[in-house]
Each structure stands twice: as C-alpha cells, then as structure tokens.
PyMOL CGO cylinders between C-alpha atoms (Angstrom):
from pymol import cmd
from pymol.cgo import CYLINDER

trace = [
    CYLINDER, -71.93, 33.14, 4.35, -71.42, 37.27, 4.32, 0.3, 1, 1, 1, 1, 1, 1,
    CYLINDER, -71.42, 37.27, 4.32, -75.03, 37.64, 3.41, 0.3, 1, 1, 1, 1, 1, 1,
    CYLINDER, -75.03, 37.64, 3.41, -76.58, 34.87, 5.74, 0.3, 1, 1, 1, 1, 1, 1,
    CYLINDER, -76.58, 34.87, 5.74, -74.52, 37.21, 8.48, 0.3, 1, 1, 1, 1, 1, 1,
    CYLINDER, -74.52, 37.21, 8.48, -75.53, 40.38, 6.88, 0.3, 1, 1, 1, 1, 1, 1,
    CYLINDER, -75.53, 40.38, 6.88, -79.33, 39.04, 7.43, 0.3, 1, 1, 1, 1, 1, 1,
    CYLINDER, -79.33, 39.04, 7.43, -78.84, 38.40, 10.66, 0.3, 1, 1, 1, 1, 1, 1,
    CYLINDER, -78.84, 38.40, 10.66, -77.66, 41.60, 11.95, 0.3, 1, 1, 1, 1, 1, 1,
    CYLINDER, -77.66, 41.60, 11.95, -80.35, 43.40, 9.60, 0.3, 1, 1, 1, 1, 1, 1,
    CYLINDER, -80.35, 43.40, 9.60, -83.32, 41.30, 11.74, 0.3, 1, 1, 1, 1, 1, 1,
    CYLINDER, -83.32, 41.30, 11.74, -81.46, 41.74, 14.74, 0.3, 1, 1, 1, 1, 1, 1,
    CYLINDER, -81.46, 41.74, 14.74, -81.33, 45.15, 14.70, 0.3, 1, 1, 1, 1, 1, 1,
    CYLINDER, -81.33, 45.15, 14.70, -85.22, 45.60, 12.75, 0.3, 1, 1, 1, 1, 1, 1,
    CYLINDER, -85.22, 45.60, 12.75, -86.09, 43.83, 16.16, 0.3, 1, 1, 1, 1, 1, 1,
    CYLINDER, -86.09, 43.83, 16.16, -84.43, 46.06, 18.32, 0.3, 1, 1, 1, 1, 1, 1,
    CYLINDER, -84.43, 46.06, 18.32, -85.66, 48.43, 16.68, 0.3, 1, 1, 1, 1, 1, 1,
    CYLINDER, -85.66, 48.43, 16.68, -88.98, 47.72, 16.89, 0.3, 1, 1, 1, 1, 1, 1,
    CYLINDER, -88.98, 47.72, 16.89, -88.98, 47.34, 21.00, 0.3, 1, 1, 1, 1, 1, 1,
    CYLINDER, -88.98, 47.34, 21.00, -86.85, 49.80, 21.79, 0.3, 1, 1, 1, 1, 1, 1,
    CYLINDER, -86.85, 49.80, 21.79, -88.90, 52.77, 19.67, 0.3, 1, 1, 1, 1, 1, 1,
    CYLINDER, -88.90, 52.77, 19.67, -92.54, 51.20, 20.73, 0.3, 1, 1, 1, 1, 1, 1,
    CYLINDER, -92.54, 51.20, 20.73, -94.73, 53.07, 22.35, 0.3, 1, 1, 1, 1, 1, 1,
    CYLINDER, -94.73, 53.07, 22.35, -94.48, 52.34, 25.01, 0.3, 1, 1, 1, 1, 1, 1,
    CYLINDER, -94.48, 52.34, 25.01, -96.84, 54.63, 26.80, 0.3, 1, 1, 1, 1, 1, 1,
    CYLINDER, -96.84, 54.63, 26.80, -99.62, 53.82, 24.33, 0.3, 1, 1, 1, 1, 1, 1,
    CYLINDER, -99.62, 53.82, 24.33, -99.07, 50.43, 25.63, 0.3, 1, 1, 1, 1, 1, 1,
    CYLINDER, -99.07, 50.43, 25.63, -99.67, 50.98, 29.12, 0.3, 1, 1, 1, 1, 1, 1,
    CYLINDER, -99.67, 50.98, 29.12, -102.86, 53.58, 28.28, 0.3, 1, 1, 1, 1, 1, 1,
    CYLINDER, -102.86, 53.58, 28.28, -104.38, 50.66, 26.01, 0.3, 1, 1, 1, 1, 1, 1,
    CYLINDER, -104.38, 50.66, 26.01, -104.03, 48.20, 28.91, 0.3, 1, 1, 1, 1, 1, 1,
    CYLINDER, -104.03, 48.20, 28.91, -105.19, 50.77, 31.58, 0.3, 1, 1, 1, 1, 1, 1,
    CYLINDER, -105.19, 50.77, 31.58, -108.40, 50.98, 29.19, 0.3, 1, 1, 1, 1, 1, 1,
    CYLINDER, -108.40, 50.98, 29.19, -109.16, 47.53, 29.32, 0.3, 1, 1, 1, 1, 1, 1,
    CYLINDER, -109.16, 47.53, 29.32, -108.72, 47.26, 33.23, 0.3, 1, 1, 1, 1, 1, 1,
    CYLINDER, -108.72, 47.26, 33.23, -111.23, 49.80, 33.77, 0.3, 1, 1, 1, 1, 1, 1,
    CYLINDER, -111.23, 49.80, 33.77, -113.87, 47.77, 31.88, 0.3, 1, 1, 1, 1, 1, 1,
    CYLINDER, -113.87, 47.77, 31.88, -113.09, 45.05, 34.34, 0.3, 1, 1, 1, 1, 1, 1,
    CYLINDER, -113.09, 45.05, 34.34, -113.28, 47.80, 37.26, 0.3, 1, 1, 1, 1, 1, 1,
    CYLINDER, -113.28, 47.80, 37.26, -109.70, 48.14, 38.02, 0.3, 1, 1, 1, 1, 1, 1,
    CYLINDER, -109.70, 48.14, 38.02, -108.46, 51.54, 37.48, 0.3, 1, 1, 1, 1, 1, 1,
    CYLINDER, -108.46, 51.54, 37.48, -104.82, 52.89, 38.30, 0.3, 1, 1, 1, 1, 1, 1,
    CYLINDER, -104.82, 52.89, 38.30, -104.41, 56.72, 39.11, 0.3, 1, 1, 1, 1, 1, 1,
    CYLINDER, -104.41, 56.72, 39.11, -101.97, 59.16, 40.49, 0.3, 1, 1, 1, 1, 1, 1,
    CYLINDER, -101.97, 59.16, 40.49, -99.23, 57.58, 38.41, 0.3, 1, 1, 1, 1, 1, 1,
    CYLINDER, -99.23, 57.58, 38.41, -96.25, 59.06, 36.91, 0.3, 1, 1, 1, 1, 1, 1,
    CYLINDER, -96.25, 59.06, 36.91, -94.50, 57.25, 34.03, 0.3, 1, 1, 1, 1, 1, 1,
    CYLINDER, -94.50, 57.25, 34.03, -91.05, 57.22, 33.08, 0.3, 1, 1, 1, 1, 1, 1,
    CYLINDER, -91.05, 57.22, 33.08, -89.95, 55.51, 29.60, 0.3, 1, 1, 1, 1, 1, 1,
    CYLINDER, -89.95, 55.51, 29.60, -86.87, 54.13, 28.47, 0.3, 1, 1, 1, 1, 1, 1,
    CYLINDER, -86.87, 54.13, 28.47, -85.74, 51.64, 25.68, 0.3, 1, 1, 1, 1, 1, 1,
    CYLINDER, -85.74, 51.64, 25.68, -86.57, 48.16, 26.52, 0.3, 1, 1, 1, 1, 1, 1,
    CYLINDER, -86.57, 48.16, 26.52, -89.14, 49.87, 30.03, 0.3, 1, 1, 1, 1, 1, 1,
    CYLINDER, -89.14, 49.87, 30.03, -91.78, 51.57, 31.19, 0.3, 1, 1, 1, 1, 1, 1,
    CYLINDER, -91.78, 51.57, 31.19, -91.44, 52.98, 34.65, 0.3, 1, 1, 1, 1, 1, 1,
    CYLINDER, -91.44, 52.98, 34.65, -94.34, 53.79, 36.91, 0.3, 1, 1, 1, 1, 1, 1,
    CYLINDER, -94.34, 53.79, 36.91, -93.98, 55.83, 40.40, 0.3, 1, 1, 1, 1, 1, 1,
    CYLINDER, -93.98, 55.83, 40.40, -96.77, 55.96, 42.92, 0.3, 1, 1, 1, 1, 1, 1,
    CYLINDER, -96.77, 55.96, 42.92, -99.59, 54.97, 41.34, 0.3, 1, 1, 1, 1, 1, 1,
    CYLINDER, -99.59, 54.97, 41.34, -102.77, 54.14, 43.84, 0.3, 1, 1, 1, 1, 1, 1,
    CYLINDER, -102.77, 54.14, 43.84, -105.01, 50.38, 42.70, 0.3, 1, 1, 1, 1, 1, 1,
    CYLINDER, -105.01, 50.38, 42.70, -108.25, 50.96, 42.53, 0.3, 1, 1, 1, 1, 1, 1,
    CYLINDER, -108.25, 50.96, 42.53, -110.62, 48.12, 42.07, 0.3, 1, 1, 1, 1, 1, 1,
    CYLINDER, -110.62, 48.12, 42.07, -114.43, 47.89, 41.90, 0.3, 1, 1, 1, 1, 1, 1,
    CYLINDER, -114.43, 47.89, 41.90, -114.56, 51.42, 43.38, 0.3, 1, 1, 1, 1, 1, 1,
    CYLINDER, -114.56, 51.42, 43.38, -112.36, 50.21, 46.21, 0.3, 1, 1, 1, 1, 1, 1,
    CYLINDER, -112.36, 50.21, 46.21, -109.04, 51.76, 47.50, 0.3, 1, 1, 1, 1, 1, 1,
    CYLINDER, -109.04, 51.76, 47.50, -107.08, 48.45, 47.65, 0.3, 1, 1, 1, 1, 1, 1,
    CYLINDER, -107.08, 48.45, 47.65, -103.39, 50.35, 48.05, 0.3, 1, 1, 1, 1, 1, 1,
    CYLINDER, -103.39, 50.35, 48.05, -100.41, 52.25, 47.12, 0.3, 1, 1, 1, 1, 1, 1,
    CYLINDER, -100.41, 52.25, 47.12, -97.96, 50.93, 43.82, 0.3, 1, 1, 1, 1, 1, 1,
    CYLINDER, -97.96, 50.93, 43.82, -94.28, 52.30, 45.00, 0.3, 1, 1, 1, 1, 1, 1,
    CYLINDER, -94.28, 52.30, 45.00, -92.52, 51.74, 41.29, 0.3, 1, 1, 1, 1, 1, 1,
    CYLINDER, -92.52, 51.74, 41.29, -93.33, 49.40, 39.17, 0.3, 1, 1, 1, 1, 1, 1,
    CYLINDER, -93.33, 49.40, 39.17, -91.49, 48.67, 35.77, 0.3, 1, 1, 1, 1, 1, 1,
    CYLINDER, -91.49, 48.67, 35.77, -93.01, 47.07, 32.70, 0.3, 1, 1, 1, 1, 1, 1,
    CYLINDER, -93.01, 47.07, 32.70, -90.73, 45.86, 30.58, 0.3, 1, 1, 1, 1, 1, 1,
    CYLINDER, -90.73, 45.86, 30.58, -91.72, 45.39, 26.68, 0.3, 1, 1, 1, 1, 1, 1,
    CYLINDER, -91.72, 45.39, 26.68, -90.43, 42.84, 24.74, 0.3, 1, 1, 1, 1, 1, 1,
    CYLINDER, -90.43, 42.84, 24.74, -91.91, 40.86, 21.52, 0.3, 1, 1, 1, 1, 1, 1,
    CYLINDER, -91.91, 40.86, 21.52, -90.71, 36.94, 23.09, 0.3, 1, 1, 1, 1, 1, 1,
    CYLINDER, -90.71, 36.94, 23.09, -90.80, 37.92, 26.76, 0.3, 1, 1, 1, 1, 1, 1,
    CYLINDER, -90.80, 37.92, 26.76, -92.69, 40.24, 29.16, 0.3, 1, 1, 1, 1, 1, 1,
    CYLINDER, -92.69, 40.24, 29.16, -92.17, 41.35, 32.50, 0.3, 1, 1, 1, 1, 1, 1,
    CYLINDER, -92.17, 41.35, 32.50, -93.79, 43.79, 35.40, 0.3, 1, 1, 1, 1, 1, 1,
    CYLINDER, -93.79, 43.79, 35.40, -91.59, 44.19, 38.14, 0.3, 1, 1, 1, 1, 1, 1,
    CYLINDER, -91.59, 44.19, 38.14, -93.59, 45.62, 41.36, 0.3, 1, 1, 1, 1, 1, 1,
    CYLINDER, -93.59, 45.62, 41.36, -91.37, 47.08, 44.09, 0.3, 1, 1, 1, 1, 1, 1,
    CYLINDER, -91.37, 47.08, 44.09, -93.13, 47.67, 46.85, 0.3, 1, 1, 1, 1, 1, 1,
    CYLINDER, -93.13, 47.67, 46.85, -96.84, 47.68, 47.45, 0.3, 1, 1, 1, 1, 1, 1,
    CYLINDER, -96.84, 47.68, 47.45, -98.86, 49.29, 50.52, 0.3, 1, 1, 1, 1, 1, 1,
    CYLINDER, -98.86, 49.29, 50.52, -102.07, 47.99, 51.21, 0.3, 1, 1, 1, 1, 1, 1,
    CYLINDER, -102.07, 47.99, 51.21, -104.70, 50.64, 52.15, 0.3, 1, 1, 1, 1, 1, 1,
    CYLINDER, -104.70, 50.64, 52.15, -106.33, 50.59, 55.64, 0.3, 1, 1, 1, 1, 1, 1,
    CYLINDER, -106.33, 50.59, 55.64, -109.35, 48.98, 54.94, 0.3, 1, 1, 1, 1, 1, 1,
    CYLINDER, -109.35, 48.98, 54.94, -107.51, 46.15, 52.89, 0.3, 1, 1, 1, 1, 1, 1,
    CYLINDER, -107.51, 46.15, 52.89, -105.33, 45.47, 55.82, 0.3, 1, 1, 1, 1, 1, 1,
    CYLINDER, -105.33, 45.47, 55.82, -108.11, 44.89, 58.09, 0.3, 1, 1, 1, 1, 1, 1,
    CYLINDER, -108.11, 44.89, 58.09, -108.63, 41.97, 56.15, 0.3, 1, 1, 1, 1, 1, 1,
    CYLINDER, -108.63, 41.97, 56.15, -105.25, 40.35, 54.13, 0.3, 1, 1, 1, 1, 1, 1,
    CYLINDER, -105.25, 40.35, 54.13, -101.60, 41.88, 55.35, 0.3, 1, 1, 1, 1, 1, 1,
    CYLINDER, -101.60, 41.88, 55.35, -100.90, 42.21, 51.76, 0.3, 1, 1, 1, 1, 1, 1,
    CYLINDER, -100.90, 42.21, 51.76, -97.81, 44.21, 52.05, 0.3, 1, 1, 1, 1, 1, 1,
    CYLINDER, -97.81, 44.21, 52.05, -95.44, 43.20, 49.11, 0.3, 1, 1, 1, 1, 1, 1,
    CYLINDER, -95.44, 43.20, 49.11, -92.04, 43.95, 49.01, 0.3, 1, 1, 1, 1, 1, 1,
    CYLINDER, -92.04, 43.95, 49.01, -91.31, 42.18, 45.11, 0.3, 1, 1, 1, 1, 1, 1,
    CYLINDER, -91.31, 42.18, 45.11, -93.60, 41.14, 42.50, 0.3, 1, 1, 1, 1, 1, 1,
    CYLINDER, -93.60, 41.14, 42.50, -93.48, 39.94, 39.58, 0.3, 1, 1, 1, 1, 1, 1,
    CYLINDER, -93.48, 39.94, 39.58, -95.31, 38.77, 36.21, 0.3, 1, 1, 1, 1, 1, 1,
    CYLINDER, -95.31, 38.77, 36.21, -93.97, 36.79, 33.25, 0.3, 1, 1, 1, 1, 1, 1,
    CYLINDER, -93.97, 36.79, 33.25, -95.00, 35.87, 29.97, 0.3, 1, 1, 1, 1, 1, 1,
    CYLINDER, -95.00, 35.87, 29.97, -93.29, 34.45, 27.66, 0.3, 1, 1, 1, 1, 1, 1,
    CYLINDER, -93.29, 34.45, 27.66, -93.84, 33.51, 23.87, 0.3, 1, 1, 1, 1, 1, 1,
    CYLINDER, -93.84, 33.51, 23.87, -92.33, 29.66, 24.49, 0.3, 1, 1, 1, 1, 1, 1,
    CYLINDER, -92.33, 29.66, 24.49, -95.24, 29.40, 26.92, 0.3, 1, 1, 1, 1, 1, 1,
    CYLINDER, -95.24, 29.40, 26.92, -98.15, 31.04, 25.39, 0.3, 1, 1, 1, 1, 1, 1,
    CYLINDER, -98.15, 31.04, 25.39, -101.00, 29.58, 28.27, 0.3, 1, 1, 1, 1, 1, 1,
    CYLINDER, -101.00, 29.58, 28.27, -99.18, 30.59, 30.93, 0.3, 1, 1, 1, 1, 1, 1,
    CYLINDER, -99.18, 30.59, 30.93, -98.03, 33.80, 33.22, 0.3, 1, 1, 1, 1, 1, 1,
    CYLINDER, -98.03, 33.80, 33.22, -95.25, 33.37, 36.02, 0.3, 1, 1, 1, 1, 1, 1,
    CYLINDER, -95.25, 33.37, 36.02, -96.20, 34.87, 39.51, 0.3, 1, 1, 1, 1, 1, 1,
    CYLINDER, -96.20, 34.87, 39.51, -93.62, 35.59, 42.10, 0.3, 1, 1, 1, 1, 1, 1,
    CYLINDER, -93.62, 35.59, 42.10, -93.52, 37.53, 45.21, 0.3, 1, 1, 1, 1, 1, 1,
    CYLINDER, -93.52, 37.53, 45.21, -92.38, 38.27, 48.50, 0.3, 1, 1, 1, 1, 1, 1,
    CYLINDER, -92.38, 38.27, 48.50, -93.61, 40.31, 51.59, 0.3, 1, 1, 1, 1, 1, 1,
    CYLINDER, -93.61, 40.31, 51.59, -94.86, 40.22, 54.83, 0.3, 1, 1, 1, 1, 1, 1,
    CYLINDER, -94.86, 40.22, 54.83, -97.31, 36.72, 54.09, 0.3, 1, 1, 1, 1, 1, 1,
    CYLINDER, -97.31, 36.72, 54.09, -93.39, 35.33, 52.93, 0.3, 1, 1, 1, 1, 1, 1,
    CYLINDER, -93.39, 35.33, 52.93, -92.65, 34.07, 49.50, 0.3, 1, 1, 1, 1, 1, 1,
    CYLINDER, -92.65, 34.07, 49.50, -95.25, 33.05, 46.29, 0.3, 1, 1, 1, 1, 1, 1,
    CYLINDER, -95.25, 33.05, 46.29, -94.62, 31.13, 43.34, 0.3, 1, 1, 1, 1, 1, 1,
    CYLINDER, -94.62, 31.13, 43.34, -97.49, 30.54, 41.10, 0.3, 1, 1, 1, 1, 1, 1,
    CYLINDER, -97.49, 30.54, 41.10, -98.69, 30.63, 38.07, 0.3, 1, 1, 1, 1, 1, 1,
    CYLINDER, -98.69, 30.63, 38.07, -101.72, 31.67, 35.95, 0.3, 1, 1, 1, 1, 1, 1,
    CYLINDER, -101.72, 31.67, 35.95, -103.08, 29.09, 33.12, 0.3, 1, 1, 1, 1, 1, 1,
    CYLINDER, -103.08, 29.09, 33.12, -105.14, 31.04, 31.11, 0.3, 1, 1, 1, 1, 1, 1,
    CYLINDER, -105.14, 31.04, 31.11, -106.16, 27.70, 28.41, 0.3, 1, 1, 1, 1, 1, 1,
    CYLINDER, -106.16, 27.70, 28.41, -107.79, 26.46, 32.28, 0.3, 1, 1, 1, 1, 1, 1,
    CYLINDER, -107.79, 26.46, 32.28, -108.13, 29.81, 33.53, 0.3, 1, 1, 1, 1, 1, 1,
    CYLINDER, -108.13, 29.81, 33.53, -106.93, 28.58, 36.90, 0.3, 1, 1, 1, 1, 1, 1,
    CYLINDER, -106.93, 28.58, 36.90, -104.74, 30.87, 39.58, 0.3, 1, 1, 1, 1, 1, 1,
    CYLINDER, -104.74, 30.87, 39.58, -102.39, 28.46, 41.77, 0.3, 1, 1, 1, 1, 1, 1,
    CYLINDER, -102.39, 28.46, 41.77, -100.52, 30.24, 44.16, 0.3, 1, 1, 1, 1, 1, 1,
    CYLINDER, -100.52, 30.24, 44.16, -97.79, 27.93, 46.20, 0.3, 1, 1, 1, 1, 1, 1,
    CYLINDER, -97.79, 27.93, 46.20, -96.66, 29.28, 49.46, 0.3, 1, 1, 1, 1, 1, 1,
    CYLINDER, -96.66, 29.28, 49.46, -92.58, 28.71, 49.57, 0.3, 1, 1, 1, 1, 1, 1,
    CYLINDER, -92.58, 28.71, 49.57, -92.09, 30.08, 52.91, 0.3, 1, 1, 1, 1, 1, 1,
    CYLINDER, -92.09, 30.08, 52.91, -95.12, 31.04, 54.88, 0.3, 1, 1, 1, 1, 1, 1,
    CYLINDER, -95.12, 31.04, 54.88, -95.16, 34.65, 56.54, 0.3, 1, 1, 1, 1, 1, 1,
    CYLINDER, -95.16, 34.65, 56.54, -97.72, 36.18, 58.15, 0.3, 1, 1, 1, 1, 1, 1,
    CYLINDER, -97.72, 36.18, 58.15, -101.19, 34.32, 56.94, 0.3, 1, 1, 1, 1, 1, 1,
    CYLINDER, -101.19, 34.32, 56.94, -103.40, 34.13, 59.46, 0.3, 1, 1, 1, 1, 1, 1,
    CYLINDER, -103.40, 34.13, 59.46, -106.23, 36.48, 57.84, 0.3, 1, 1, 1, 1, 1, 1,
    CYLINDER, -106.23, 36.48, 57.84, -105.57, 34.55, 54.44, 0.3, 1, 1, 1, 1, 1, 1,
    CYLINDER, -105.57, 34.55, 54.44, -105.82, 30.90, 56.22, 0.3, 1, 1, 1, 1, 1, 1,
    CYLINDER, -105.82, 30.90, 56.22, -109.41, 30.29, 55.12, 0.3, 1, 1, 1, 1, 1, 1,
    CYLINDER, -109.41, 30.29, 55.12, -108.73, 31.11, 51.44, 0.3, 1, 1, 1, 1, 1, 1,
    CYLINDER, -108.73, 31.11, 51.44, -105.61, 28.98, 51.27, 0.3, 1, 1, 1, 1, 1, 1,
    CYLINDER, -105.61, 28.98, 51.27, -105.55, 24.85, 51.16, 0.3, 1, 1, 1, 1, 1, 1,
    CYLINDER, -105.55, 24.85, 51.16, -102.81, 23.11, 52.89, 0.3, 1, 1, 1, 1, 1, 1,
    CYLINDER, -102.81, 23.11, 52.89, -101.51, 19.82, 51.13, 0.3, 1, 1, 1, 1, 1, 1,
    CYLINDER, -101.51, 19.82, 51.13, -98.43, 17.47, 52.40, 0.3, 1, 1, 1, 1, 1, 1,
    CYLINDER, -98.43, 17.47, 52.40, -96.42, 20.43, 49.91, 0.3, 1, 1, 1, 1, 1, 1,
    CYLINDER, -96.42, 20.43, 49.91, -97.27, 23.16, 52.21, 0.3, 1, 1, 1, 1, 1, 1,
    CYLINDER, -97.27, 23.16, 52.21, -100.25, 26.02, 51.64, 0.3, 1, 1, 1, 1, 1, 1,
    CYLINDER, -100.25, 26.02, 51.64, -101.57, 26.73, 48.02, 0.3, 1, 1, 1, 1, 1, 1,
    CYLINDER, -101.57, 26.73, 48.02, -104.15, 29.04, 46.86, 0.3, 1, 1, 1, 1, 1, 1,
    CYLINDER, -104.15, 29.04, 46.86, -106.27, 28.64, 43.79, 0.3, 1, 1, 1, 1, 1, 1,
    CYLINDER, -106.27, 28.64, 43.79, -109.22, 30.48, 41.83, 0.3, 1, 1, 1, 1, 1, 1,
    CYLINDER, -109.22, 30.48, 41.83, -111.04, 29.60, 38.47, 0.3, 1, 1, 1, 1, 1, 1,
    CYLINDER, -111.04, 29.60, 38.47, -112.28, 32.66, 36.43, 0.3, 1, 1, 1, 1, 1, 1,
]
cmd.load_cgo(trace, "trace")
C-alpha cells in the first residue's frame, strides 16, 4: 500500500513538474509561427510567465494584413489534460467596427483531453453572451447567442431558429 502511495505522489509531482517548468514561451512563439502561415500575426505584445500561465498584455490582431483590434490581457494557461485562453478585454479597430461591434469584454477557449474533437467558446460583450463550440472531426463553428446584445451589423451572418440566433462556418 506504502509504495502504490509512494507512486502516486512520484507521478503527481513528475506531472507537475512537467507543466509548471514548460516552456512556456516557446509555446506561445511555436503557435504564433503557425498563425502567421495562416495570415494571422500578433504584435506589440508583452508576455508575462508563471507556473501553470502565460500572460500576454496589449498585444494588437492582425489578420490577412488587416488591423482587426487591440488584445487588453490575455492568459494562456498550459496544462497536459486541459487548456485554456482567457481574453479580457478586446477593442476592435476602427475599420472593424464599421462593420461588427465586436467589443469583448471575456473570452474564452477550452480544450480538453476527455474531448479531443472539440474546443469550448464563451464570451461576452457588447453583441451579449456566446456559447459555442468548435468540432474540429466536422470542422464546423456553431456559435449560440444566450442573450442577444447589440447585433444588428452581424444579423445577416447569424440564423435565427425557435432557440434564438446561432452562427455557423465550415472550414
């Protein structure tokens, strides 16, 4: 029974371990990479590492060449079951507004090992609050509407079903 115990703690602590002395920063320069092949690039950021998170502050989303808006903080937070990004705040640029109010006060992104096909979307802002989901085995978006903000400029991109408005986009 001592050993069986003794085993346990050892993997315990091998996994802690592990996560808390990644790098974490490696991490996030890997995954920058392979967002710039797909024309999204992140810049003006300054990152802050901890144990178990990654801390960004005031980063600026670039996408196809396109100043979509400003990143307040966001924290990434590394585990090998479960992974999370936090977003706290987001400021769409001027020409974005024109066209979505996009303002986000929370965000967040899931994925956990239990549910390997599938990433958890939340957020709330000025369009009100999101739940979705991404499937990547169907590579299907779904966005549900929970309470509906300001949509108006979104309207024709969004379906409305006896559940309320939904978005959704195949890549």
């Amino acid at each position: 029974m001592r050993t069986l115990i003794k085993g346990c703690i050892l993997a315990l602590a091998t996994i802690v371990a592990v996560v808390g002395f990644a790098p974490k920063k490696e991490l996030y320069y890997l995954l920058e990479y392979r967002l710039q092949k797909e024309g999204i690039l992140i810049s003006g950021e300054r990152l802050h590492d901890s144990i178990f998170t990654l801390n960004l502050d005031g980063g600026t989303l670039i996408a196809k060449g396109i100043d979509v808006g400003k990143i307040e903080h966001a924290s990434i937070v590394t585990m090998l079951l479960y992974n999370r990004i936090d977003l706290q705040g987001f400021l769409p640029s001027r020409f974005v507004s024109k066209f979505a109010p996009i303002r986000l006060r929370h965000a967040r992104a899931e994925y956990a090992l239990w549910h390997p096909t599938t990433i958890r979307l939340r957020a709330e802002g000025e369009i009100g609050s999101v739940e979705g989901s991404i499937d990547l085995r169907k590579h299907l978006v779904r966005l549900h509407w929970i309470k509906v903000g300001k949509i108006g400029p979104l309207r024709p991109y969004l379906k409305r079903t006896k559940e309320g408005w939904f978005y959704e986009y195949r890549f």
